[in-house]
N, C-alpha and C positions, 0 to 999 in steps of 0.2 A: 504493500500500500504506500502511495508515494503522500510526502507530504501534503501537495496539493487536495489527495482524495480527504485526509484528514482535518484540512480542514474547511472543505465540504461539508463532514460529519458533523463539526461544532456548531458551522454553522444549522445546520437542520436539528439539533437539539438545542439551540439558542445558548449555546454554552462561548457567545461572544463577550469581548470588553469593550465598550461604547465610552466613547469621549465625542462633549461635546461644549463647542465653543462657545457661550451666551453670546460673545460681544458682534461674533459673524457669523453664529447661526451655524457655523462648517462643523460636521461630523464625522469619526472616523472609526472602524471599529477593527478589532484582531480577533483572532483566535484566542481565547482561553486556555492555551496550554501555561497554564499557573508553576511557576519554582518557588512565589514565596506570596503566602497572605496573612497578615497578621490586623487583629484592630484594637486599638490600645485606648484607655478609658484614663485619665485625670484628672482626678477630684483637687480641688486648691481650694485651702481653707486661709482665713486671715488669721493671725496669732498676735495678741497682746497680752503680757506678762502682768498681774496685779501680785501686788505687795502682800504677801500673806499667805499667797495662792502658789502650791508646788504645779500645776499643772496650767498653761497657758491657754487664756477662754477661744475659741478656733468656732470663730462666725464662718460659715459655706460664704464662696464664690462664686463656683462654675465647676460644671463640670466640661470637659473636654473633649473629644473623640480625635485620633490619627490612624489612618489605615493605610500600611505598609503593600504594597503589591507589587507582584512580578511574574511578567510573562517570556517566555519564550518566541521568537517571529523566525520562521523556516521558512524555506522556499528551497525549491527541486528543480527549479529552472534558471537561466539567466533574464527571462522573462517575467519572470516569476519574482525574481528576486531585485527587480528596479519599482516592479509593482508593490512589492512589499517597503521599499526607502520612500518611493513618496509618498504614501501611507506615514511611514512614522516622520517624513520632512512637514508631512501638515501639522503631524502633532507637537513638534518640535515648534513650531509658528505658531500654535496656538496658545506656549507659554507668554505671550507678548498682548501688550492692550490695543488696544483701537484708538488713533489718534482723531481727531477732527482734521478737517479743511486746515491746509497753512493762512494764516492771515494775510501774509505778501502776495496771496494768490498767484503766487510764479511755479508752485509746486513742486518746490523744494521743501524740507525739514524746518524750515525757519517759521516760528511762531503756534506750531502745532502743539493744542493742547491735549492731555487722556482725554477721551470721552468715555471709555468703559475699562474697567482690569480685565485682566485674562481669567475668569471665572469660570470654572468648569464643570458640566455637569457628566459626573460619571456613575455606570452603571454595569452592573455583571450581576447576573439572576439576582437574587435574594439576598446575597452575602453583602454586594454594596445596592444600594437601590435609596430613595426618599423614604424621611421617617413612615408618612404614614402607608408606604407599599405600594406606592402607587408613583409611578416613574421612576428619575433617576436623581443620583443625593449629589446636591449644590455645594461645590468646596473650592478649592484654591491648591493647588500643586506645588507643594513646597518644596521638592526633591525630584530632583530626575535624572538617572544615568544609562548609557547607552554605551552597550559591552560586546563589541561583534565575538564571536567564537572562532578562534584562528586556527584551532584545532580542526574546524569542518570548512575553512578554506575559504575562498572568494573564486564569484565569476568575474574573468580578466576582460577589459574590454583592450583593442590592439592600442588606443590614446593613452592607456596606461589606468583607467578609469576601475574602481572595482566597486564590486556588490556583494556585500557577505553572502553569505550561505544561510548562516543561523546568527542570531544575535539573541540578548537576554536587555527588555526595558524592566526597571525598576524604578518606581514610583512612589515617594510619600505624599499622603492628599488628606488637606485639612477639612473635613466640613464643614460646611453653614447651613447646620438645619432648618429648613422652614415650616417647623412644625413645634407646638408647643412641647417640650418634653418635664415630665414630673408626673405627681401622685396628684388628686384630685379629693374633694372634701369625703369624697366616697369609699376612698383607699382606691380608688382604677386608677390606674397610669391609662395618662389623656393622649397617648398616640399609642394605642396596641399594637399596632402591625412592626413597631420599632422593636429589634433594629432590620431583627431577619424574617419578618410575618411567620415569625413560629408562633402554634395556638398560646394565648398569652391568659384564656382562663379558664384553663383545666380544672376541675373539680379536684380531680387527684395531685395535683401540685400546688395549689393557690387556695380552693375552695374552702377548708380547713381552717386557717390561719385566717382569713379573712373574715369569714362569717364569725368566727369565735372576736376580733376584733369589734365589728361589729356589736355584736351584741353586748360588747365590755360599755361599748361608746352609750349604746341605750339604758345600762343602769346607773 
């Protein structure tokens, strides 16, 4: 099975990585072939020291989300494999914001302000996706490297020109949820489907604890 047929397959089980640009609308997606996922959670509390007190009072902040990802990008052709760089040459432009019109209307760089960041909406099934499960979760790319595999070669073009074979992107990506996230006067947590739309109110895991809270609250 050549790479190609593989990722045909991804594609037809929706097992793709979807990046997408807010600021120009451009979209790009890969194969799912995953080396690394990880999603990290920090909690940051404030700390002030009172006179008296061995233990320092730690009012909440924020809580934080970062999710580390990394895929693998193959190609089995030399055709194949220019297809796959301006694939990731979009993605690489899409780390950059949208300027406006230059003021000296000669259009050049002179006078051009942001109009937008490079804000990204990325998505891969269930694992990244919007808090409430519904599209793709809104963040900003903090990290990003691009590691061709010298061990599986390059196509040579005769100018001297090359195109990897295999490369590995790696991606850290900050979200900006747009969805409330917390407990609610009820005890539910007010966006269920966060993070991964797994069932969030199981009888058997939840139902217990809850309802016994509950009814502590009514006497």
């Amino acid at each position: 099975m050549s790479f190609t047929d593989f990722g045909e397959i991804a594609k037809s089980k929706n097992q793709m990585i979807s990046f997408e640009h807010l600021a120009s609308g451009t979209t790009i997606e890969f194969p799912a072939f995953l080396t690394d996922f990880s999603d990290n959670y920090t909690v940051s509390w404030g700390g002030e020291q009172i006179f008296g007190r061995n233990d320092a009072i730690k009012p909440y902040q924020s809580t934080t989300r970062q999710i580390t990802l990394a895929f693998d990008v193959l190609s089995a052709s030399e055709a194949h494999a220019k297809e796959n760089l301006t694939r990731y040459s979009t993605l690489v432009k899409m780390l950059y914001p949208s300027y406006s019109a230059p003021l000296t209307g000669t259009g050049g760089s002179f006078g051009r302000t942001i109009k937008a960041p490079p804000l990204i909406r990325l998505k891969f099934v269930n694992m990244v996706q919007a808090a409430n499960g519904s599209g793709s979760l809104l963040g900003c790319i903090g990290g990003f490297n691009f590691k061709p595999n010298a061990a599986a070669g390059y196509f040579y073009k005769p100018n001297g020109e090359l195109f990897p074979k295999h490369y590995n992107i790696s991606i850290t990506f900050d979200p900006q949820h747009e969805n409330q996230l917390g407990w609610d006067e009820n005890q539910d947590f007010l966006t269920s489907q966060f993070p991964y739309s797994a069932p969030s109110d199981s009888k058997a895991i939840m139902g217990g604890t809850k309802n016994k809270n509950r009814l502590l609250n009514q006497t």
